[in-house]
C-alpha positions in Angstrom: 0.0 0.0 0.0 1.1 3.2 -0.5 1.5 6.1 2.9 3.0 9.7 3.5 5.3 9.4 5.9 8.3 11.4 7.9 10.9 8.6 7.4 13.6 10.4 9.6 13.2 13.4 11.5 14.2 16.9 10.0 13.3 15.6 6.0 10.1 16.4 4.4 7.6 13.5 3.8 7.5 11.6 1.1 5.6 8.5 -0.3 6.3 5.2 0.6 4.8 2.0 -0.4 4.7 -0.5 2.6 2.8 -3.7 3.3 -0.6 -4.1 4.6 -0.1 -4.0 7.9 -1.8 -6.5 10.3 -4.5 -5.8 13.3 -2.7 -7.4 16.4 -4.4 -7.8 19.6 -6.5 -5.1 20.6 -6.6 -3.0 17.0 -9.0 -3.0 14.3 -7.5 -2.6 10.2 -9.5 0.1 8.5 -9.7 0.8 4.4 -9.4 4.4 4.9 -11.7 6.2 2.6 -11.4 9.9 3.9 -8.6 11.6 5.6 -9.1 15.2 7.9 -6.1 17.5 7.3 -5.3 19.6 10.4 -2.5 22.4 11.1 -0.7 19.9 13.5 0.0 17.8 10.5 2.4 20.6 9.4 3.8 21.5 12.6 4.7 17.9 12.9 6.5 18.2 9.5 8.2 21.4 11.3 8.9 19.3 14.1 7.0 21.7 16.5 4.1 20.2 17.4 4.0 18.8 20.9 3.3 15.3 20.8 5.3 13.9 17.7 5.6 10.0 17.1 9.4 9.0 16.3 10.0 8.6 12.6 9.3 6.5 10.4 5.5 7.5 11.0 2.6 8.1 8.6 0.7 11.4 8.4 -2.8 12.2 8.8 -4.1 12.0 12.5 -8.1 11.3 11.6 -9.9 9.6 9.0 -12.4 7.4 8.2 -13.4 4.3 6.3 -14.0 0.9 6.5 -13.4 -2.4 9.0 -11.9 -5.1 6.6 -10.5 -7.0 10.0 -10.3 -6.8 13.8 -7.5 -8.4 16.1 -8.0 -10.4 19.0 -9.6 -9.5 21.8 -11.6 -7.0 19.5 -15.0 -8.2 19.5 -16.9 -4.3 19.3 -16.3 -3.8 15.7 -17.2 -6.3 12.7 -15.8 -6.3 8.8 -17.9 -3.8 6.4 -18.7 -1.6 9.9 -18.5 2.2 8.5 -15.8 3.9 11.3 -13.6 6.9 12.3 -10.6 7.2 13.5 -8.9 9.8 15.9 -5.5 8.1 15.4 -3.2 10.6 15.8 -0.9 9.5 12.9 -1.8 6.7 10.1 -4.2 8.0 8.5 -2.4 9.4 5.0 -2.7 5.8 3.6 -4.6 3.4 1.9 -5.6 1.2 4.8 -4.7 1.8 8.3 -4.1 -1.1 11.6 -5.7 1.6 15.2 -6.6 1.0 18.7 -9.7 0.0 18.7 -10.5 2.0 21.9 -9.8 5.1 19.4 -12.4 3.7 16.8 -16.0 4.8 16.4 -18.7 4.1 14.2 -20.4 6.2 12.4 -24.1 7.1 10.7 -24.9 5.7 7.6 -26.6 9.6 7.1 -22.8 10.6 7.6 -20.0 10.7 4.8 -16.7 9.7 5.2 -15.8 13.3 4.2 -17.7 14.7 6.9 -16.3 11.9 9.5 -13.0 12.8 8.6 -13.4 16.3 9.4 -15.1 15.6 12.3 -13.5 14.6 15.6 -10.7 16.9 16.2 -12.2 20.3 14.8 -16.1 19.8 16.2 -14.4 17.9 19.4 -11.8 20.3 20.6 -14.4 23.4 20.4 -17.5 21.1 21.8 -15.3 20.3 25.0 -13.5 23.6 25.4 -16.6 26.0 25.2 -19.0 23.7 26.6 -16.9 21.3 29.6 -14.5 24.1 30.4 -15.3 27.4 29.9 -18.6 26.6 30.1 -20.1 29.2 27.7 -23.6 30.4 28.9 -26.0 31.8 26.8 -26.5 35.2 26.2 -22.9 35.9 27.1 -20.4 37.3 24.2 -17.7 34.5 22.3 -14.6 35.9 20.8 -13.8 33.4 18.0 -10.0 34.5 16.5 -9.4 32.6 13.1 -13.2 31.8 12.8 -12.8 30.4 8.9 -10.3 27.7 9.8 -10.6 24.2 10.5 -11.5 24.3 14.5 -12.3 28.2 14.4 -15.2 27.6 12.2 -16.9 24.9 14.5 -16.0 27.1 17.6 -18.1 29.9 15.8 -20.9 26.7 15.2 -21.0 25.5 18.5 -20.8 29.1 20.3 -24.4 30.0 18.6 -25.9 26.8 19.3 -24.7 27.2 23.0 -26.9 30.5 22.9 -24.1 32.8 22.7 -23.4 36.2 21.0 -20.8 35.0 18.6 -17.6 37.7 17.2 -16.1 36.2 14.9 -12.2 37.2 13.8 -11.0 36.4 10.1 -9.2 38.1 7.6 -11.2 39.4 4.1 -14.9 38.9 3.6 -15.0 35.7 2.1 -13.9 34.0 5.4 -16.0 36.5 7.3 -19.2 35.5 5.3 -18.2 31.9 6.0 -18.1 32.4 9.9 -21.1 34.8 9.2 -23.1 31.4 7.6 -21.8 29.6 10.5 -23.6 31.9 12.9 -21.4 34.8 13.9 -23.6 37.7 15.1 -20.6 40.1 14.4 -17.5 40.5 12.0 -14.0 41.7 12.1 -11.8 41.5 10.2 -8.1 40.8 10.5 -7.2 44.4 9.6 -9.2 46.2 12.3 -8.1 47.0 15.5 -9.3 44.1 17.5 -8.7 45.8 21.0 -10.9 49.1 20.3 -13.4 47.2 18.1 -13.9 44.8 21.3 -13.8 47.1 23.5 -16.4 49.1 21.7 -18.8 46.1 21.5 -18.9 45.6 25.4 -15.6 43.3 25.9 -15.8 39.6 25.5 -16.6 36.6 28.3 -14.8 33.9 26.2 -12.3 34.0 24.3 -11.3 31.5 21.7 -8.1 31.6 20.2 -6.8 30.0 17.3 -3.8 32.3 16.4 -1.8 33.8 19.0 0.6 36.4 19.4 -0.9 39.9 19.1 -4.0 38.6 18.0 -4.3 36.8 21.5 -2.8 39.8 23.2 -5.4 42.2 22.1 -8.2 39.7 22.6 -6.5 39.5 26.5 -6.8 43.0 27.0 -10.6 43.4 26.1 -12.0 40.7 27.7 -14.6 41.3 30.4 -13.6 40.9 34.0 -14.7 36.8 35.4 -13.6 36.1 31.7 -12.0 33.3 30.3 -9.3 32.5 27.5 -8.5 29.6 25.4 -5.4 29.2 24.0 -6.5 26.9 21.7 -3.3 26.8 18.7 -1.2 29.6 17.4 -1.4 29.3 14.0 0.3 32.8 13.7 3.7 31.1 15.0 4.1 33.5 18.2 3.6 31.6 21.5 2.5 34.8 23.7 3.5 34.8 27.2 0.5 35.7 29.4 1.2 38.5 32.0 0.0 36.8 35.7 -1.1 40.0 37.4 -3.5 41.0 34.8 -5.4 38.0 35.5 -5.3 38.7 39.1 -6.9 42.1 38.8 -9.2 41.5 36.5 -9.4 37.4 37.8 -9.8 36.0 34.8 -9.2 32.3 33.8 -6.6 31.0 30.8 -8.0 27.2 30.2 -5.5 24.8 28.5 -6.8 22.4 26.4 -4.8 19.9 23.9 -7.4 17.3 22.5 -4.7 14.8 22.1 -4.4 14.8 25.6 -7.8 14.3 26.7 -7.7 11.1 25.0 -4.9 9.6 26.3 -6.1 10.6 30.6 -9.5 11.4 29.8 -11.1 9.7 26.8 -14.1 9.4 28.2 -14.9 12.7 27.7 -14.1 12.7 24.3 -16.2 9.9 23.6 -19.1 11.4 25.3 -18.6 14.6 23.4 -18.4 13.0 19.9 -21.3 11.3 21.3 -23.2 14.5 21.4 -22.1 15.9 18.7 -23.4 13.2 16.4 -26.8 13.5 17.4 -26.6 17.3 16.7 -25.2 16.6 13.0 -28.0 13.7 12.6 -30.7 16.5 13.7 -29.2 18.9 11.8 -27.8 21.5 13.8 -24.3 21.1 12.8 -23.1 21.6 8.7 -19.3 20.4 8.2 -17.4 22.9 6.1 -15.1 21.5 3.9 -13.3 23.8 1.8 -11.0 21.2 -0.5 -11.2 17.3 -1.0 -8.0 16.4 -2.9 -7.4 12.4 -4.3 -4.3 11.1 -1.9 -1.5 12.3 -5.0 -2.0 15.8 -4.2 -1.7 15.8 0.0 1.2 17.9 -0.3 -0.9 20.7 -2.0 -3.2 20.4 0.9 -1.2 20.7 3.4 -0.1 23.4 1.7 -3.4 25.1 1.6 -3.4 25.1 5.7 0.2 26.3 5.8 -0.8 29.4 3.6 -3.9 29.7 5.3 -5.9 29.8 1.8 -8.8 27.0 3.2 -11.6 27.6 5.2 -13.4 24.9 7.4 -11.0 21.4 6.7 -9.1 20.3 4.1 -10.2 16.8 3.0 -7.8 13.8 1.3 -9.4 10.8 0.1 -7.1 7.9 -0.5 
């Protein structure tokens, strides 16, 4: 079969063809029909992401497809059963061997495209806005990056929550995305994010996908009781949070990594995915995906999160 993989650390990835691997105990082997791109998967190529499998390891860290075998000791899962996959790496390929404590099935009213695209992005803002910062409605969201992959279904989520979304972006075609999303309010990357918040009445919760100045001005106009999540920093600065401004105006900074949640708390993950797949069957929730690229042309859409040219996810099917 062939995979994209990181064959030593510090080279760009390449493909490789490889044998069909095996289930052993405990894992189920998936033909992978749809694969979820995601930011990480190019800070891993950086080598800057913080949870990076040694090389030689194959890209793509959800996806979706098919049982075609289980292992032992598997007896949840059965051959033709439709699945995703929050795998963390693996999924770039043409079939795929996972814990099967990682697998989940999924609708038949759900695509593989839309399972692909669905477990890190929809999870990370269901559990951060909803178990942690526990958004309440009527009370004002702060969404920075609101086009991109998890931004997008933080704007989502934020007005089904009852919120007053803002959504962050830069130009008006991402706007009008987050705006179809349900963002009650726009601005865009150019404004003055400080005065513009500060003109609209602060913000409770912050959601931040980009970092640096972005974050810092977002810190700075958010209501007192408030609370921040770092969530990524796309934007490449790291900002250092000042501990006395969160004193006087006692506000909250929430960490939250998805990838570790399911590794000490998978439960909740489960739970939330859970949720969240009753509110796509009902309706309530509309993947965005922006690109769906055959498995030749990854590199171009990794490439397309790099430059920040897609909105919603990037999509690869093998």
């Amino acid at each position: 079969m062939r995979a994209y993989q990181i064959t030593t650390a510090g080279t760009d990835p390449g493909f490789v063809d490889l044998p069909e691997p095996r289930p052993q105990a405990g894992e189920v082997l998936i033909r992978i029909r749809a694969v979820g791109l995601n930011f990480a998967d190019t800070l891993m190529i950086r080598g800057t992401y913080q949870d990076i499998p040694e090389p030689p390891f194959t890209l793509g860290m959800e996806a979706a497809g098919d049982v075609i075998e289980t292992g032992a000791n598997v007896d949840s899962f059965s051959p033709g059963d439709r699945v995703c996959v929050f795998g963390g790496q693996g999924g770039l390929a043409e079939t795929g061997a996972f814990p099967a404590d990682r697998v989940v099935k999924i609708p038949d009213a759900m695509s593989y495209e839309h399972a692909a695209a669905f477990q890190i992005a929809y999870g990370t803002s269901h559990v951060a806005l909803k178990g942690l910062a526990h958004l309440a409605p009527g009370e004002t969201l702060l969404v920075t990056g609101a086009a991109g992959g998890v931004g997008l279904t933080a704007v989502e989520i934020g007005a089904l929550l009852g919120a007053r979304v803002i959504a962050q972006a830069r130009g008006p075609e991402k706007l009008a995305i987050a705006r179809a999303a349900g963002a009650d309010i726009l601005i865009d990357g150019e404004e003055d994010l400080r005065q513009r918040l500060k003109d609209l009445g602060g913000a409770d919760v912050v959601y931040d996908t980009v970092g640096g100045d972005v974050f810092r001005a977002a810190f700075r106009a958010t209501n007192p009781g408030g609370r921040l999540l770092p969530i990524g920093f796309a934007g490449g600065d790291v900002p250092q949070i000042p501990a006395n401004h969160l004193l006087v105006k006692n506000l909250t900074v929430i960490g939250f990594y998805i990838g570790g949640y399911m590794k000490f708390r998978p439960q909740i993950i489960r739970d939330s995915l859970e949720e969240l797949t009753r509110w796509y069957l009902d309706g309530r929730l509309a993947p965005h995906v922006s690109n769906v690229l055959p498995l030749d042309e990854v590199a171009a859409g990794l490439d397309l999160l790099r430059t920040r040219k897609a909105t919603g996810k990037v999509v690869i099917l093998p």
